[in-house]
Predicted model as a PDB file, atoms N, CA, C, CB and O in Angstrom, pLDDT in the B-factor column:
MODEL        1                                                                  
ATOM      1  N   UNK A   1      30.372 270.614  -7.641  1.00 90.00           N  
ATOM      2  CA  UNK A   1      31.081 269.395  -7.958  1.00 90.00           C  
ATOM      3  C   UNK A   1      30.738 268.284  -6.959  1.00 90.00           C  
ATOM      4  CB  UNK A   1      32.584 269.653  -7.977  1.00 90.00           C  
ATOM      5  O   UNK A   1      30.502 267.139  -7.342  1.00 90.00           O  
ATOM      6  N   UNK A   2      30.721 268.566  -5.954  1.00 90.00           N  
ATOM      7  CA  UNK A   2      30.490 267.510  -4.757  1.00 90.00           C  
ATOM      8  C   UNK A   2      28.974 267.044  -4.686  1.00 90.00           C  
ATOM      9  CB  UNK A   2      30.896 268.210  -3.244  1.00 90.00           C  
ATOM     10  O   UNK A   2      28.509 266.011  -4.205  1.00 90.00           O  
ATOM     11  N   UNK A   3      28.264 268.243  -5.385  1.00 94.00           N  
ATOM     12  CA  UNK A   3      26.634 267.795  -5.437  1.00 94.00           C  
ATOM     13  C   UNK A   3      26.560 267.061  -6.588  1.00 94.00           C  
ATOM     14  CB  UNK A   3      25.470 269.029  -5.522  1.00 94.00           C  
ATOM     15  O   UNK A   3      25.831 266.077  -6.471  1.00 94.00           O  
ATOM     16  N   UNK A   4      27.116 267.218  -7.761  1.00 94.00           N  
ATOM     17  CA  UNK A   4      26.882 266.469  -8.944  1.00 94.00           C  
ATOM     18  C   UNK A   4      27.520 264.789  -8.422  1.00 94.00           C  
ATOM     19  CB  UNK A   4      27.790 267.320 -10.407  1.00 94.00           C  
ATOM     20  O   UNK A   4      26.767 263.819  -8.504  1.00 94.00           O  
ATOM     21  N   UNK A   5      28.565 264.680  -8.044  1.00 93.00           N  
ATOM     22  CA  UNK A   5      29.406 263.852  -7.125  1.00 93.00           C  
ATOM     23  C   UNK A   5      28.419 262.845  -6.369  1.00 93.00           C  
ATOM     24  CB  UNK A   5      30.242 264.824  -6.042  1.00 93.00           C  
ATOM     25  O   UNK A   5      28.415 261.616  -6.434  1.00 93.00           O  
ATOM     26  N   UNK A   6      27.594 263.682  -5.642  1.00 93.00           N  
ATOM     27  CA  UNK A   6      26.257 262.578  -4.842  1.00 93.00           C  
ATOM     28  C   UNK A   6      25.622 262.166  -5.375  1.00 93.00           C  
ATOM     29  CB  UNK A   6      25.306 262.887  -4.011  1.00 93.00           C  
ATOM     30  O   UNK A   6      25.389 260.966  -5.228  1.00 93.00           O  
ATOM     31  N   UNK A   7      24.948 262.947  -6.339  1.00 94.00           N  
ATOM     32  CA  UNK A   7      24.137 262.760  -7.367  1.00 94.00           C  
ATOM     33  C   UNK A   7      24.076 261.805  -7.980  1.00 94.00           C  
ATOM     34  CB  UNK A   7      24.215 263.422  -8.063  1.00 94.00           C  
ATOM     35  O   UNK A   7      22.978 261.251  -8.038  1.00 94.00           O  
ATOM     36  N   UNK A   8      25.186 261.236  -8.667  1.00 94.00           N  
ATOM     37  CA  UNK A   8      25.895 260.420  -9.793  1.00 94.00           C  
ATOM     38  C   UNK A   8      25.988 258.977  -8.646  1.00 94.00           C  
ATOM     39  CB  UNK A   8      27.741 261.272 -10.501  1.00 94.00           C  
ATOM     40  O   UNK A   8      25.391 257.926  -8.879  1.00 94.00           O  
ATOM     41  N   UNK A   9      26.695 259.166  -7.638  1.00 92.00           N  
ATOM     42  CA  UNK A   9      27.032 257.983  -6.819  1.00 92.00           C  
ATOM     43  C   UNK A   9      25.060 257.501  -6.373  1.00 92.00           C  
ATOM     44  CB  UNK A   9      28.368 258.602  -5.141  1.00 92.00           C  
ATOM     45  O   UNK A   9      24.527 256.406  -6.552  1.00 92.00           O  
ATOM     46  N   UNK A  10      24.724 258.178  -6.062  1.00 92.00           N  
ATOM     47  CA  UNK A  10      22.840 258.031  -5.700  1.00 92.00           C  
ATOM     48  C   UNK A  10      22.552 257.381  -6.812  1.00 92.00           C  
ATOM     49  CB  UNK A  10      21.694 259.579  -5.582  1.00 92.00           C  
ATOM     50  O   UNK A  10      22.327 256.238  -6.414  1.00 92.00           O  
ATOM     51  N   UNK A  11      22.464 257.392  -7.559  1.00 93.00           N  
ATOM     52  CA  UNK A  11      21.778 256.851  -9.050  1.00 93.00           C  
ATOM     53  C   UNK A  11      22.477 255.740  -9.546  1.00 93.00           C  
ATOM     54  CB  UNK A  11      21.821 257.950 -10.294  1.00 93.00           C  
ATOM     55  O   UNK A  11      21.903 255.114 -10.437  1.00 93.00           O  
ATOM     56  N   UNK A  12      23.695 255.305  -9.142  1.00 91.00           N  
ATOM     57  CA  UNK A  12      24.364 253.959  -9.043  1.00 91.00           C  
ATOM     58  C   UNK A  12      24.413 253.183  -8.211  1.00 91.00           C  
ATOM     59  CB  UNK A  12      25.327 253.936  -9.172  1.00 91.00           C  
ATOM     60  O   UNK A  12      24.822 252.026  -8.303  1.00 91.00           O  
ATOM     61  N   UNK A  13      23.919 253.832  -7.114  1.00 91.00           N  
ATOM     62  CA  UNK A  13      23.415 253.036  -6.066  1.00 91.00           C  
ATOM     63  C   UNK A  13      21.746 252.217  -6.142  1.00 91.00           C  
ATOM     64  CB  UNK A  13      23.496 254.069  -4.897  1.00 91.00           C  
ATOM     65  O   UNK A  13      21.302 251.138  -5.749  1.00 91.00           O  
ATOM     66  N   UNK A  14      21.067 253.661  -7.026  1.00 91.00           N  
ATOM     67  CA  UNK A  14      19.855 253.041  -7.229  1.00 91.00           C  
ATOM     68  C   UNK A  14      19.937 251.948  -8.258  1.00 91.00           C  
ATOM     69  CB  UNK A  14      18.881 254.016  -7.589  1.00 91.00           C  
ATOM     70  O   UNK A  14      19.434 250.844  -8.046  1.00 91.00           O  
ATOM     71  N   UNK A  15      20.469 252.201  -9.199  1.00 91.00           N  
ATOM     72  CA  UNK A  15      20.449 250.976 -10.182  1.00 91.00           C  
ATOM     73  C   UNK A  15      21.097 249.757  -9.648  1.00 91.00           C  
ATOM     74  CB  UNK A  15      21.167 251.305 -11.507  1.00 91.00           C  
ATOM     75  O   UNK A  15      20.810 248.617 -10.016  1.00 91.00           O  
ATOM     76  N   UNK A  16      22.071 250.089  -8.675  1.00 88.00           N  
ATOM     77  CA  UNK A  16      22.925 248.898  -8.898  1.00 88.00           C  
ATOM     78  C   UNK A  16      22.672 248.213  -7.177  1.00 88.00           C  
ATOM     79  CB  UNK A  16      24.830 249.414  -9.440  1.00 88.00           C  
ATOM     80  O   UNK A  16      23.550 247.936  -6.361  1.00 88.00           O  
ATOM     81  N   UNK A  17      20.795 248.050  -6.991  1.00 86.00           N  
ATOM     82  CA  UNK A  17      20.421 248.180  -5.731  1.00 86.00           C  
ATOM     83  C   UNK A  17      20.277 246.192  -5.712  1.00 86.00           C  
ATOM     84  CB  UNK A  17      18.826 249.430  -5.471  1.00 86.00           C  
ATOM     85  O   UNK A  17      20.157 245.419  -4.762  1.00 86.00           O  
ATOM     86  N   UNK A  18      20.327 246.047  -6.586  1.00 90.00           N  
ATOM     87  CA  UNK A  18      20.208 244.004  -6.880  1.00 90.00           C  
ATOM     88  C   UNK A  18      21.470 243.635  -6.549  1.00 90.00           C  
ATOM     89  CB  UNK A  18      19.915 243.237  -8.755  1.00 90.00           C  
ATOM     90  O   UNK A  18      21.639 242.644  -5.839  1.00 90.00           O  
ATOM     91  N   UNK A  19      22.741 244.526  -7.109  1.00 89.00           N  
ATOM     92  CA  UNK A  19      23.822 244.006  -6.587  1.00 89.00           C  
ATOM     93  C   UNK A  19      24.525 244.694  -5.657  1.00 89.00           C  
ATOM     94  CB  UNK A  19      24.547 243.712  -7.440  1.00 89.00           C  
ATOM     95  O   UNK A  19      24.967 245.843  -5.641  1.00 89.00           O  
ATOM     96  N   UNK A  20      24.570 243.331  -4.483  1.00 87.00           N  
ATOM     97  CA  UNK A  20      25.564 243.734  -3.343  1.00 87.00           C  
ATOM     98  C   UNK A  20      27.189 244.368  -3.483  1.00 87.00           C  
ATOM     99  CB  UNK A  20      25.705 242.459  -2.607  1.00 87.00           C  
ATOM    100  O   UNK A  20      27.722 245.134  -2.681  1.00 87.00           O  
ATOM    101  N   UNK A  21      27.718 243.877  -4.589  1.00 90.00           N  
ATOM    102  CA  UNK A  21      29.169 244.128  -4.345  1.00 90.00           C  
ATOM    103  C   UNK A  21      29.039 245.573  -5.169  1.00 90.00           C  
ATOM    104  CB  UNK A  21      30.389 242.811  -5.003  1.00 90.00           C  
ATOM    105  O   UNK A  21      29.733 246.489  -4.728  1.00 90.00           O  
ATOM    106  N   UNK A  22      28.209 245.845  -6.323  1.00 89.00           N  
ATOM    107  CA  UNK A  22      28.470 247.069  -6.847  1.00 89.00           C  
ATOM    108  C   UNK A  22      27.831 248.260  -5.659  1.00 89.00           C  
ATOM    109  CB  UNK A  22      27.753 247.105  -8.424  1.00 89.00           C  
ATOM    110  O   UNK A  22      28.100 249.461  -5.631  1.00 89.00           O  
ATOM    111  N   UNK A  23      27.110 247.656  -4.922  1.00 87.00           N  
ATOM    112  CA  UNK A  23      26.381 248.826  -4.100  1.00 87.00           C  
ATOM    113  C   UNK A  23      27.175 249.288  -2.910  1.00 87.00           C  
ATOM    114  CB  UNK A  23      24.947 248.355  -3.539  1.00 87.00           C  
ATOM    115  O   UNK A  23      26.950 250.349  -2.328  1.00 87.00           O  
ATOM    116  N   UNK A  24      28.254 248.308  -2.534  1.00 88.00           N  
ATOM    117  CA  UNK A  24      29.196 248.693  -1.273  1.00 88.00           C  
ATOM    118  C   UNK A  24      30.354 249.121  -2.146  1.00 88.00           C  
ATOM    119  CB  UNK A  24      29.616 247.350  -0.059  1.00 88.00           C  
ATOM    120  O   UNK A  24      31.239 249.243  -1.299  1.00 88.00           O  
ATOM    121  N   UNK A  25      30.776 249.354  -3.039  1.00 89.00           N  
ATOM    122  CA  UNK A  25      31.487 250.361  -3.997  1.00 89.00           C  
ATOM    123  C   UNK A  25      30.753 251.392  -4.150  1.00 89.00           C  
ATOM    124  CB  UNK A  25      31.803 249.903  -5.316  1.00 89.00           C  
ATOM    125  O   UNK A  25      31.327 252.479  -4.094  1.00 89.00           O  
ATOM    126  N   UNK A  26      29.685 251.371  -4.321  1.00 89.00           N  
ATOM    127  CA  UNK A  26      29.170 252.710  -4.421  1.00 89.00           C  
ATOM    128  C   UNK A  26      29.368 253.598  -3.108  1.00 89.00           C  
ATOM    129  CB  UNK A  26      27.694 252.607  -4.765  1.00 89.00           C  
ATOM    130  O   UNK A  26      29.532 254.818  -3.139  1.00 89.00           O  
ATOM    131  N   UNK A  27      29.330 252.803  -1.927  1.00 89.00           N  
ATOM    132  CA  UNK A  27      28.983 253.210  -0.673  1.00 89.00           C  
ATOM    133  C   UNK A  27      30.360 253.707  -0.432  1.00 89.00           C  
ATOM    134  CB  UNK A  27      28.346 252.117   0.336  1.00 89.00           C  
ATOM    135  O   UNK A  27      30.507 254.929  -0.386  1.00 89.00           O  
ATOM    136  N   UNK A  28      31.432 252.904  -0.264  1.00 92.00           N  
ATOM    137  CA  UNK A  28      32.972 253.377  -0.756  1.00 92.00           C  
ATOM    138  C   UNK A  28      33.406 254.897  -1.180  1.00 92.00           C  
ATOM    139  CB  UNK A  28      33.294 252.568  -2.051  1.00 92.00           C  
ATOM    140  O   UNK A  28      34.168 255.703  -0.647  1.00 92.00           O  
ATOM    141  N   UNK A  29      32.521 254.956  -2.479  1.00 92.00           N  
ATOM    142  CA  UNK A  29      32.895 256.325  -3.589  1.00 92.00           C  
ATOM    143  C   UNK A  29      32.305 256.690  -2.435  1.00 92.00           C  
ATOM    144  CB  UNK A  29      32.270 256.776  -5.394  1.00 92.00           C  
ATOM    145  O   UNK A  29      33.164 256.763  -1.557  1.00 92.00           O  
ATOM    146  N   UNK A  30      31.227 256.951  -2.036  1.00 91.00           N  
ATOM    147  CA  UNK A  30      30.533 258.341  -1.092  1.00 91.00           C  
ATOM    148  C   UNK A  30      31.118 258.379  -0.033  1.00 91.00           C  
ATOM    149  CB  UNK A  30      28.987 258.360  -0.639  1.00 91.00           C  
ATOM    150  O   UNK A  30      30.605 259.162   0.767  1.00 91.00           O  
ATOM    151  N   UNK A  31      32.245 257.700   0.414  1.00 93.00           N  
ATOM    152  CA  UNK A  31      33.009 257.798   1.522  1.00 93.00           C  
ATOM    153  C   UNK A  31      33.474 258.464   1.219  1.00 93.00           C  
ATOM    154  CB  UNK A  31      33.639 257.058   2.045  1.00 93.00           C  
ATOM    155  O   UNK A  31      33.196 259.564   1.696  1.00 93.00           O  
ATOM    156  N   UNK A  32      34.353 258.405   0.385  1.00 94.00           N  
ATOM    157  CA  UNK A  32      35.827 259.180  -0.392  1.00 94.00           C  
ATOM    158  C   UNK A  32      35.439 260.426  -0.550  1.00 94.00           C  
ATOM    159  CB  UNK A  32      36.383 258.635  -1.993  1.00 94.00           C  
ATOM    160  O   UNK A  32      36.191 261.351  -0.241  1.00 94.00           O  
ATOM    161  N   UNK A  33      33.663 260.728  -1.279  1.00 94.00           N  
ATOM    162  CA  UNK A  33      33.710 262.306  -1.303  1.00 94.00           C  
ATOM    163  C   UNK A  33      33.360 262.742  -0.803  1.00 94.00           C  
ATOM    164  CB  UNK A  33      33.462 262.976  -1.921  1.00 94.00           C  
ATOM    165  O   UNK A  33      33.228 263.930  -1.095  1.00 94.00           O  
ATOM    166  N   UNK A  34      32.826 262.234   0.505  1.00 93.00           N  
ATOM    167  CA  UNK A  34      32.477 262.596   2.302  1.00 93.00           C  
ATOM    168  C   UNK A  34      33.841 263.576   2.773  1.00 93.00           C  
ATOM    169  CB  UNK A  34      32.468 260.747   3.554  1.00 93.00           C  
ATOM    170  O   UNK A  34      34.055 264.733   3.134  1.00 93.00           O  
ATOM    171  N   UNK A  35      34.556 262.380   2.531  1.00 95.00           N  
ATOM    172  CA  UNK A  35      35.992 262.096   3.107  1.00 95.00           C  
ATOM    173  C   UNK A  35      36.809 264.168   2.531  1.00 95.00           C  
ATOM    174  CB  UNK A  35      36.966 260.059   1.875  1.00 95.00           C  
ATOM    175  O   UNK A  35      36.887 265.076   3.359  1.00 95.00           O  
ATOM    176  N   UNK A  36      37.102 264.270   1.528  1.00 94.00           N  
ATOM    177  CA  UNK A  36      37.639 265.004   0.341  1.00 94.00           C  
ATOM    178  C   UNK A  36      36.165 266.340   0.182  1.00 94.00           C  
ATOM    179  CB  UNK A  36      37.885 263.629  -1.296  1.00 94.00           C  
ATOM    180  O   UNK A  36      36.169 267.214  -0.685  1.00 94.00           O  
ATOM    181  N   UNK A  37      35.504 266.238   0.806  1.00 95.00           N  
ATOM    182  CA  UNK A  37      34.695 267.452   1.348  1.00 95.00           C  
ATOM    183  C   UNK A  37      34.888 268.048   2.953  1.00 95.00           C  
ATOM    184  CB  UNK A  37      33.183 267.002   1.205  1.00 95.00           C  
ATOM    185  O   UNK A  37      34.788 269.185   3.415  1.00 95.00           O  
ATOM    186  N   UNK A  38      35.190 266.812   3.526  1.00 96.00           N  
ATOM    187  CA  UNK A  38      35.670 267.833   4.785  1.00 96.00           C  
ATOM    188  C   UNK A  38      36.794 268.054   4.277  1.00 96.00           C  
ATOM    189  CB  UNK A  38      35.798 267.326   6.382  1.00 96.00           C  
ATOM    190  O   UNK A  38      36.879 269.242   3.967  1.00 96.00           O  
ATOM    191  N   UNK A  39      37.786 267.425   4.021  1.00 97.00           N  
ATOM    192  CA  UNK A  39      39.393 268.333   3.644  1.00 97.00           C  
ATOM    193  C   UNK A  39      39.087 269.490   3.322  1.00 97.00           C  
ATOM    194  CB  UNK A  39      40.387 267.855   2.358  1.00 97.00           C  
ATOM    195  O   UNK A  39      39.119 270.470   4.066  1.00 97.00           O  
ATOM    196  N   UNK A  40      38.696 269.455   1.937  1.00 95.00           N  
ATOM    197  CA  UNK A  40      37.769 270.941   1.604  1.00 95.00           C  
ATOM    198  C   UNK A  40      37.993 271.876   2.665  1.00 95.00           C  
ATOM    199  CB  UNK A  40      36.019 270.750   1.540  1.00 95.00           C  
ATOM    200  O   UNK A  40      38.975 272.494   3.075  1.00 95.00           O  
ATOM    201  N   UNK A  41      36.620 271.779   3.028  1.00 95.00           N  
ATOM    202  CA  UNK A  41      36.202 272.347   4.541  1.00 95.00           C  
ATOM    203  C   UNK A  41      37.563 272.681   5.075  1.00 95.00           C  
ATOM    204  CB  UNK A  41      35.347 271.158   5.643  1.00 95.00           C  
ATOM    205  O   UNK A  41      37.999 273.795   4.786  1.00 95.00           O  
ATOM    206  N   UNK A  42      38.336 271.843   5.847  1.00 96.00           N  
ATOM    207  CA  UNK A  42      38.839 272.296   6.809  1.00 96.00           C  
ATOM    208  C   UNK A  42      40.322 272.842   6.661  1.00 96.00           C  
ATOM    209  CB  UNK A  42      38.668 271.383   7.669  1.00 96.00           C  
ATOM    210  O   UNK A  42      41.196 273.001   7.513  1.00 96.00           O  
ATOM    211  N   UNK A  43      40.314 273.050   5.438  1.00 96.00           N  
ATOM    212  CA  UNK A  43      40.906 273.885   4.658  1.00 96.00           C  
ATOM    213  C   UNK A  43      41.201 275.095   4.152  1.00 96.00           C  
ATOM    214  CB  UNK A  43      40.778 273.664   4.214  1.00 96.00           C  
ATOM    215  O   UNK A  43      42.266 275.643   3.869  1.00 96.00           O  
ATOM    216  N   UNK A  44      39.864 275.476   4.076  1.00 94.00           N  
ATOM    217  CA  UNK A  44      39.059 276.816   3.878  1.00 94.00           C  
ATOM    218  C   UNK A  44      38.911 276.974   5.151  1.00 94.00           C  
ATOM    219  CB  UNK A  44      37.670 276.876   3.035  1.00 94.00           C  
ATOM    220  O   UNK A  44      39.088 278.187   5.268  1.00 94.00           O  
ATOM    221  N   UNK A  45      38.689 276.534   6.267  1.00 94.00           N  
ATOM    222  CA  UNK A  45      38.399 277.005   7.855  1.00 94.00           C  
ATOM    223  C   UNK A  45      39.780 277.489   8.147  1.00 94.00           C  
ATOM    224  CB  UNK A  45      37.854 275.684   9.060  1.00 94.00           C  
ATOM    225  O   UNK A  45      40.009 278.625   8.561  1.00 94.00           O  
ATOM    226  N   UNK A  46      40.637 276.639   7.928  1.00 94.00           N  
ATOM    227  CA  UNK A  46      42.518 277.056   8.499  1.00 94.00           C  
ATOM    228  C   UNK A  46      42.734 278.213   7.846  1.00 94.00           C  
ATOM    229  CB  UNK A  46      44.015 275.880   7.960  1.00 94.00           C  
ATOM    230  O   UNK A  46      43.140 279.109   8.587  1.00 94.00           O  
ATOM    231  N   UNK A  47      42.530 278.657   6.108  1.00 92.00           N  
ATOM    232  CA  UNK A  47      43.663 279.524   5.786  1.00 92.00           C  
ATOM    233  C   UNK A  47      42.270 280.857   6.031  1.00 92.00           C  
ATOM    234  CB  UNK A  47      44.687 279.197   3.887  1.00 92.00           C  
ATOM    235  O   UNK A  47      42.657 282.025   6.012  1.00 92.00           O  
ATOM    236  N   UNK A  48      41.097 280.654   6.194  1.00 88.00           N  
ATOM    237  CA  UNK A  48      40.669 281.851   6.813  1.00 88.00           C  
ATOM    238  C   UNK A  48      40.837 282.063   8.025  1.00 88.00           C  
ATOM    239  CB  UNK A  48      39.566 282.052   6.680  1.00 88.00           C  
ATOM    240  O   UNK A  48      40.229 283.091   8.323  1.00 88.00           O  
ATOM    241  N   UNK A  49      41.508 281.489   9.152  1.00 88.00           N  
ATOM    242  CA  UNK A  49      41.861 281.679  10.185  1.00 88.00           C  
ATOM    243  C   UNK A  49      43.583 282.517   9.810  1.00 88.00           C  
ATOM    244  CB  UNK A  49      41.677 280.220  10.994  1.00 88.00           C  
ATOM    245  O   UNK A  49      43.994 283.644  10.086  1.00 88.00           O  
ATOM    246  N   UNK A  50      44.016 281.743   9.328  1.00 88.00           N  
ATOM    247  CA  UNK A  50      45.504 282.345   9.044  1.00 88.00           C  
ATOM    248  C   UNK A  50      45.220 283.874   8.320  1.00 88.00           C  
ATOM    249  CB  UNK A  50      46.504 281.185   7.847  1.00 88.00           C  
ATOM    250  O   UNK A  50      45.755 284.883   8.781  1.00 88.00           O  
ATOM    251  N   UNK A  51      44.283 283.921   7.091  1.00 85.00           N  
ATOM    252  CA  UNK A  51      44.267 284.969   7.260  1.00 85.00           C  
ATOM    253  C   UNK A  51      44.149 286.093   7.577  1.00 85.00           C  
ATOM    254  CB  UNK A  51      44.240 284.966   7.123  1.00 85.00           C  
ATOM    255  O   UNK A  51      44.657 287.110   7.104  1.00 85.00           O  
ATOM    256  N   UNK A  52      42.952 285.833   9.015  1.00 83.00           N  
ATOM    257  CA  UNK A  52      42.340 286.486   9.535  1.00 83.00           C  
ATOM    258  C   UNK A  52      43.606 286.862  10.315  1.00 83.00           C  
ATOM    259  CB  UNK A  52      41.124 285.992  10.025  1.00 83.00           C  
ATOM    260  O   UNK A  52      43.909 288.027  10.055  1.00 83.00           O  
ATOM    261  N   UNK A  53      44.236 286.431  10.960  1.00 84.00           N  
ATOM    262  CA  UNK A  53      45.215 286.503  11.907  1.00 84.00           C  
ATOM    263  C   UNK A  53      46.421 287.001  10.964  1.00 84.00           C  
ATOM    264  CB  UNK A  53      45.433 285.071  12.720  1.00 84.00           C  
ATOM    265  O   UNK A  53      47.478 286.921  11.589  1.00 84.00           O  
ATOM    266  N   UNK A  54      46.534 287.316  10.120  1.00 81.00           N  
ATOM    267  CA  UNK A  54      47.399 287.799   8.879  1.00 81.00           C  
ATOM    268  C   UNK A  54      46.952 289.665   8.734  1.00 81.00           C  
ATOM    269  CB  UNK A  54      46.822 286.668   7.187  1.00 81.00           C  
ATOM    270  O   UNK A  54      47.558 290.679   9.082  1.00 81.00           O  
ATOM    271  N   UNK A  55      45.878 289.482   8.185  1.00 80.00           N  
ATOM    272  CA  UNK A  55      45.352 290.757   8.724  1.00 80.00           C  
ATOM    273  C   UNK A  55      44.673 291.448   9.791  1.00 80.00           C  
ATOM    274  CB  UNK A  55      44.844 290.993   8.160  1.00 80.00           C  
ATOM    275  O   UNK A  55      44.304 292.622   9.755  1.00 80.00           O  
ATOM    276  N   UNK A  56      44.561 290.790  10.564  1.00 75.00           N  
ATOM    277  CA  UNK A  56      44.011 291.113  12.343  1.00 75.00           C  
ATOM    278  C   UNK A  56      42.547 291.740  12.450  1.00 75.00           C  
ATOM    279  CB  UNK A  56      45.119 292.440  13.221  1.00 75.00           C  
ATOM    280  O   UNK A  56      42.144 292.576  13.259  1.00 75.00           O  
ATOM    281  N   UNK A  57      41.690 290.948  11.149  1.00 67.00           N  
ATOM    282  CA  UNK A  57      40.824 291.270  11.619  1.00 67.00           C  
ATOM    283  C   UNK A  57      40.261 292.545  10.368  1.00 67.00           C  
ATOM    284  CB  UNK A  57      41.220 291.550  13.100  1.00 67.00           C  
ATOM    285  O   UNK A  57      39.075 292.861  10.282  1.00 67.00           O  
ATOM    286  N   UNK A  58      41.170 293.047   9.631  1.00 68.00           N  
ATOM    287  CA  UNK A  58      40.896 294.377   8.792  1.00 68.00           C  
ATOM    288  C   UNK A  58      41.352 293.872   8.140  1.00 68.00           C  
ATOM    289  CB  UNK A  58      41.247 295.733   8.940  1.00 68.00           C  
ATOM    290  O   UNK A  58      41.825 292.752   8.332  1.00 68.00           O  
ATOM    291  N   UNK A  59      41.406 294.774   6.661  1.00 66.00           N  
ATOM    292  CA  UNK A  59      41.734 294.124   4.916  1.00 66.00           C  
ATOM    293  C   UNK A  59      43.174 294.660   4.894  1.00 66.00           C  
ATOM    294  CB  UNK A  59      40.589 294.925   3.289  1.00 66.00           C  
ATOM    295  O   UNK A  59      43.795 294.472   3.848  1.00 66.00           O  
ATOM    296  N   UNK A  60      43.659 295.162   5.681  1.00 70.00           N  
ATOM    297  CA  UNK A  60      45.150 295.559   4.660  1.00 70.00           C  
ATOM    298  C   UNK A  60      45.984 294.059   6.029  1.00 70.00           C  
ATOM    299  CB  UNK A  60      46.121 298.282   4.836  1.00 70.00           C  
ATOM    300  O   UNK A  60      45.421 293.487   6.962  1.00 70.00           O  
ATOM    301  N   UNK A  61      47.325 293.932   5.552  1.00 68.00           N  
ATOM    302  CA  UNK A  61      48.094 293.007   5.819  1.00 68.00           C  
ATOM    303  C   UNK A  61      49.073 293.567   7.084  1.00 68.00           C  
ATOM    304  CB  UNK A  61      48.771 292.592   4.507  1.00 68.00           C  
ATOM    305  O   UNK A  61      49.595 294.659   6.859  1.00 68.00           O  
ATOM    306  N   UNK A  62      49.366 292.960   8.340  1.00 68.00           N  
ATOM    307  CA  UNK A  62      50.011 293.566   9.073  1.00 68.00           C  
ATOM    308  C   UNK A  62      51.719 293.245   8.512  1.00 68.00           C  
ATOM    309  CB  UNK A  62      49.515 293.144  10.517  1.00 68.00           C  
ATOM    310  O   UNK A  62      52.350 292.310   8.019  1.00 68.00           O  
ATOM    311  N   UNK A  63      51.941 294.560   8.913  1.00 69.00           N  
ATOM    312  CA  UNK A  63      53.152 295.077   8.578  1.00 69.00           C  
ATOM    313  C   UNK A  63      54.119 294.967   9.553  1.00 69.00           C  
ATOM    314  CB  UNK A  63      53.046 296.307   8.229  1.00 69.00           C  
ATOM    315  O   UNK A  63      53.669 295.246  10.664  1.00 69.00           O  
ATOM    316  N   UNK A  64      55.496 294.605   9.541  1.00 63.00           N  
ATOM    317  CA  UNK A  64      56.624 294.549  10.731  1.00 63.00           C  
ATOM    318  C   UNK A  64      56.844 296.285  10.636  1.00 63.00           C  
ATOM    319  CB  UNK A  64      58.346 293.363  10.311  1.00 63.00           C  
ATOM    320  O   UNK A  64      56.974 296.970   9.621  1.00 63.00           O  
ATOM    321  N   UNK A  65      56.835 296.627  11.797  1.00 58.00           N  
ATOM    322  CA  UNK A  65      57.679 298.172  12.217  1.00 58.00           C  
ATOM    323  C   UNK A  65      57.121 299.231  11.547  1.00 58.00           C  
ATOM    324  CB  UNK A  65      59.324 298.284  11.795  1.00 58.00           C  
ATOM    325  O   UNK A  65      55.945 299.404  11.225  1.00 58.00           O  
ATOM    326  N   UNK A  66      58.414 300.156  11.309  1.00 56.00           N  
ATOM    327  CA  UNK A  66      58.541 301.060  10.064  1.00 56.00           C  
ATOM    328  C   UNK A  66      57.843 302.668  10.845  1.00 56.00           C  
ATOM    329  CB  UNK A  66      57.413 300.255   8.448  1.00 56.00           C  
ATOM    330  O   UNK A  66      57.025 302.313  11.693  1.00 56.00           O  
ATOM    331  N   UNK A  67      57.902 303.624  10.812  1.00 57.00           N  
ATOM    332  CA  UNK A  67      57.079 305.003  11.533  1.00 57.00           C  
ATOM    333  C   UNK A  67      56.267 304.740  10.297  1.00 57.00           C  
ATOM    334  CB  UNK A  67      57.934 306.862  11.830  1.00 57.00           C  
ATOM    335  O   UNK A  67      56.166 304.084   9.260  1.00 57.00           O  
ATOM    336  N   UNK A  68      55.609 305.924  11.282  1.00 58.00           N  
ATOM    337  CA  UNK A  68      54.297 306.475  10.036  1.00 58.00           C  
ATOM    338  C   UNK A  68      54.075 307.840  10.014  1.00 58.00           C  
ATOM    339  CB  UNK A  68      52.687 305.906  10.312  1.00 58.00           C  
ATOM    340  O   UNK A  68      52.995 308.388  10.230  1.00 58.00           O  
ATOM    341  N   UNK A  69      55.433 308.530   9.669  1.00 47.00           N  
ATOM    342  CA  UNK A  69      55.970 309.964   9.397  1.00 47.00           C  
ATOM    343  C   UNK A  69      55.862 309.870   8.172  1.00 47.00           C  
ATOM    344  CB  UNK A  69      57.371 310.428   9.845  1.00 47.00           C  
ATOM    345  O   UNK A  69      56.184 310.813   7.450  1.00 47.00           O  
TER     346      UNK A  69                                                      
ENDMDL                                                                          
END                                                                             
């Protein structure tokens, strides 16, 4: 999505390379999905940290207490 995203904004940039005001809108949009790709990112960086620290590292989920009789 974010590659089709460049893609699309690149090719309106190329056409729309005569005009100044459509081309710093264009420049704008590629901010925004600059912008809304790191969120992304650092998004996916946090809750794999949380989960990592959720499960400590192994696949099952840490558990409060309990024996193991």
């Amino acid at each position: 999505m974010v590659f089709v995203s460049i893609v699309i904004i690149a090719l309106k940039m190329i056409v729309n390379s005569n005009n100044a005001n459509k081309r710093s809108e264009s420049i704008g949009a590629l901010a925004w999905v600059c912008a809304g790709t790191m969120l992304l990112g650092l998004s996916l960086i946090v809750s794999g940290i949380i989960l990592s620290i959720a499960t400590n590292g192994g696949g099952a989920l840490i558990t409060g207490g309990g024996s193991n009789g």
